[in-house]
N, C-alpha and C positions, 0 to 999 in steps of 0.2 A: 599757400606759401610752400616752398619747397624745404625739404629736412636736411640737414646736412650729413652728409657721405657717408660718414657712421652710423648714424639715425638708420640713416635707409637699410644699408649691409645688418644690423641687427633687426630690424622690420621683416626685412627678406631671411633673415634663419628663423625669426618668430612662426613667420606664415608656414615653414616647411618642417619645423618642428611639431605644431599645431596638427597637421596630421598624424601624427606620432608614427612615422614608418620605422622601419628596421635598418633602412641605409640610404643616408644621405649622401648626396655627391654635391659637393660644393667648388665651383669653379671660380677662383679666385677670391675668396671672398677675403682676405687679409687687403687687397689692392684700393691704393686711393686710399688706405687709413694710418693715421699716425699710429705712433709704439704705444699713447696711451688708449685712441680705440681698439689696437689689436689687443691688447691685455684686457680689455672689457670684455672683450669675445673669446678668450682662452680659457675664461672655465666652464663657459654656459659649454663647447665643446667638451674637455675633459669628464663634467658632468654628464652627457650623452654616451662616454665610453665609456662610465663607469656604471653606467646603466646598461650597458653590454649590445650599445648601438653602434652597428658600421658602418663608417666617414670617410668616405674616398675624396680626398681633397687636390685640387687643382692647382697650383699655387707656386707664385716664383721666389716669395719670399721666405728662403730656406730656413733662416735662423728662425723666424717664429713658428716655421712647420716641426723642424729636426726636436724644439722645444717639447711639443705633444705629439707627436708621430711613433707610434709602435716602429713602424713598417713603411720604408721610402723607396718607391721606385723613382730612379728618373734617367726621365727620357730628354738625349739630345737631335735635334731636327729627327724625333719619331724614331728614333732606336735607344733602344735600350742600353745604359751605361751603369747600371748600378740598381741593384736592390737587395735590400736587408733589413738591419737596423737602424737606426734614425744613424746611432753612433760610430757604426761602420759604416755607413753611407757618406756621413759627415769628414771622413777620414783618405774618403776616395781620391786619389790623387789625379782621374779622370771626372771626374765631378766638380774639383777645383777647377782645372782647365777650362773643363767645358761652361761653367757659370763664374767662376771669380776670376776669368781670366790668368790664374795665375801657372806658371809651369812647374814639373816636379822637380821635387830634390828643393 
């Protein structure tokens, strides 16, 4: 039988967890999941930072990133627009444009 979306995406941080490295890179792993699977998977992360593990994550969906992000870079079409704090990143008024479409002022 097959698991459903969520099932899988926390299967897949199980297995990469299970080796216990020091830094995980996760590529999109919030995608394809409802608001209540990504809150399933927000603390087992938080728990790996606070266990003093570093998570380079991949990821288009900002509001559940800027949520547990120290540290946001982001890139549009592969240049660099912005990196800092989740809260100044969040604040970018080129960061808006460039993903919520919307313009400043």
């Amino acid at each position: 039988s097959v698991l459903p979306q969520g099932y899988l995406k926390r299967l897949e941080l199980a297995k990469a967890i299970a080796l216990q490295p020091d830094l995980l890179i996760l590529d999109e792993l919030f995608s394809g999941l409802s608001l209540a699977e990504v809150a399933s998977i927000v603390p087992i992360i938080e728990k790996l930072r606070m266990e003093g593990k570093t998570i380079i994550m991949i990821e288009h969906r900002l509001k559940e990133l800027f949520r547990i992000a120290d540290r946001v870079m982001v890139l549009n079409f592969g240049e660099k627009i912005a990196d800092g704090k989740a809260s100044e990143v969040m604040e970018s008024e080129e960061v808006k444009k460039a993903y919520l479409g919307t313009e400043a002022g």
